[in-house]
C-alpha positions, 0 to 999 in steps of 0.5 A: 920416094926420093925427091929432087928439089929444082929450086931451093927457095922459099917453096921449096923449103916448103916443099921440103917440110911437106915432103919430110913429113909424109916420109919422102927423102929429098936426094938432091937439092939444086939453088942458084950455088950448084945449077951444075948439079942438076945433070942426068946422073943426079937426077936419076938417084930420085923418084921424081923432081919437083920444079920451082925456078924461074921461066928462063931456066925452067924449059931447060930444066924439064928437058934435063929431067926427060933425059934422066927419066925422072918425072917432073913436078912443074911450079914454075910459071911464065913459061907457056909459051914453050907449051907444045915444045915441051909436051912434044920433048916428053912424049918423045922421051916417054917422059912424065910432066906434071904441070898446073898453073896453082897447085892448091886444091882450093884455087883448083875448086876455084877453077871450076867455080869461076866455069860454072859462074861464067857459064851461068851468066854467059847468056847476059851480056849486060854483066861485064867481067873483070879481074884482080889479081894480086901478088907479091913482090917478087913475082916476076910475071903478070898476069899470074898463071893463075889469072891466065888459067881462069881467064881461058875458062871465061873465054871458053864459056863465054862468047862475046868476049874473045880476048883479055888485056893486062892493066890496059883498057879493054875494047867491048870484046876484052875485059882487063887483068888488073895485076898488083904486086904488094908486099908478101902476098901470097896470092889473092884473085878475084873475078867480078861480073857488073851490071847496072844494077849489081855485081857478083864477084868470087875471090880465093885468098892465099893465106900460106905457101904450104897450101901450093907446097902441099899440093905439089907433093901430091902431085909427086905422089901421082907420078908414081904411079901414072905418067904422060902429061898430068894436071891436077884435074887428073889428080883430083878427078875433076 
C-alpha cells in the first residue's frame, strides 16, 4: 500500500519504520513545513492516511481526507468532541474512519480486562475506584484518551458512579483521573479499586512507541478491505 503520513513526528517516524518494513510505501509525508500539501489531489496518490497531529488540526484533516476518498487512520487525540460531526461527514462521503483512542494491542486487552474488573466488583460499593495516568511531557490533553476510553467502561458497568473529575476531589458518585506529565513516558495507566480492607489495582506500561505505531498500521492494513467507521474491536474481533 501507498501511506499518507499526516504528521511527521516522533510517531510518525515511527509509523514510517513499521510501515517500511512490511513493504508499504509512504507517497506522501505532511509536518508543520508543508501543511499546503495535504490537499485532495496528493492524497489521492495513497491507499490510505494515517493521522497523528494535534486536536486543533485534525477534525479538519479527516475532512480533507473524506474529500479525497482516502481512508484515514485517526491517532490523534483530544478531538472527541467533534465525534458525531465527523461520523456524520464520513458517511456523507461514504468515507472510512478509523479511529481508537490506543492503538496498542495490549492497551486494547487492557480494555477489556478493566470491563471485566469493573463488572465483577460492581455489586460492592465498598471498593472505591480511582485512576493514574501518566504521561509525557509534551501531551497536550488530560486526562488521556486512553483514560477517558477506560473511564466509559467503568461508568457503563458500574452504576453508583455516574461521572469522572480530572485531578479534582471527586463527590461519592465520581472518582478522580490523576493526570501527571513527567519526562518521556510513553504511557503508563493504572486503575485502582480500595476497600477498608485492600485493594486491587491493574496497570498497562508503555515500554515504546512502536507498540502504538505498529497497531496503527494495522489499522492501515484493515482499511483495505473494509470501510465505514472502524476501531480496533473490529480489528482484533473482540
Amino acid at each position: 500500500m501507498k501511506i499518507a503520513l499526516i504528521g511527521y513526528g516522533k510517531m510518525g517516524k515511527e509509523i514510517e519504520k513499521i510501515a517500511v518494513s512490511r513493504g508499504h510505501e509512504i507517497g506522501l509525508k505532511i509536518d508543520i513545513d508543508n501543511p499546503q500539501d495535504l490537499t485532495p489531489e496528493n492524497l489521492q496518490k495513497c491507499d490510505v492516511a494515517i493521522e497523528f497531529t494535534i486536536p486543533a488540526s485534525a477534525v479538519k484533516n479527516y475532512y480533507t481526507c473524506f474529500e479525497a476518498g482516502t481512508p484515514v487512520v485517526s491517532g490523534t487525540t483530544g478531538w472527541l468532541d467533534n465525534k458525531e460531526k465527523v461520523f456524520k461527514k464520513c458517511a456523507e462521503t461514504n468515507g472510512t474512519f478509523f479511529y481508537a483512542s490506543n492503538f496498542s494491542i495490549g492497551v486494547n486487552l487492557f480494555f477489556e480486562l478493566n470491563k471485566k474488573l469493573a463488572e465483577l466488583i460492581a455489586p460492592y460499593p465498598n471498593y472505591d475506584v480511582e485512576m493514574t495516568e501518566v504521561h509525557h511531557i509534551h501531551k497536550l490533553d488530560a486526562p488521556s484518551g486512553t483514560a477517558i476510553s477506560l473511564a466509559e467502561d467503568i461508568l457503563e458497568k458500574i452504576s453508583h458512579k455516574n461521572a469522572w473529575v480530572n485531578d479534582t476531589s471527586p463527590a461519592p458518585n465520581e472518582f478522580n483521573i490523576k493526570s501527571e506529565r513527567r519526562g518521556e513516558v510513553p504511557g503508563i495507566h493504572s486503575v485502582k479499586y480500595e476497600s477498608e480492607v485492600d485493594f486491587i489495582e491493574i496497570t498497562h506500561s508503555v515500554k515504546s512507541r512502536s507498540g502504538l505505531a505498529f497497531g496503527a498500521v494495522l489499522a492501515a492494513e484493515y482499511c483495505k478491505d473494509n470501510n465505514g467507521i472502524l476501531t480496533m474491536k473490529n480489528l482484533l474481533n473482540i
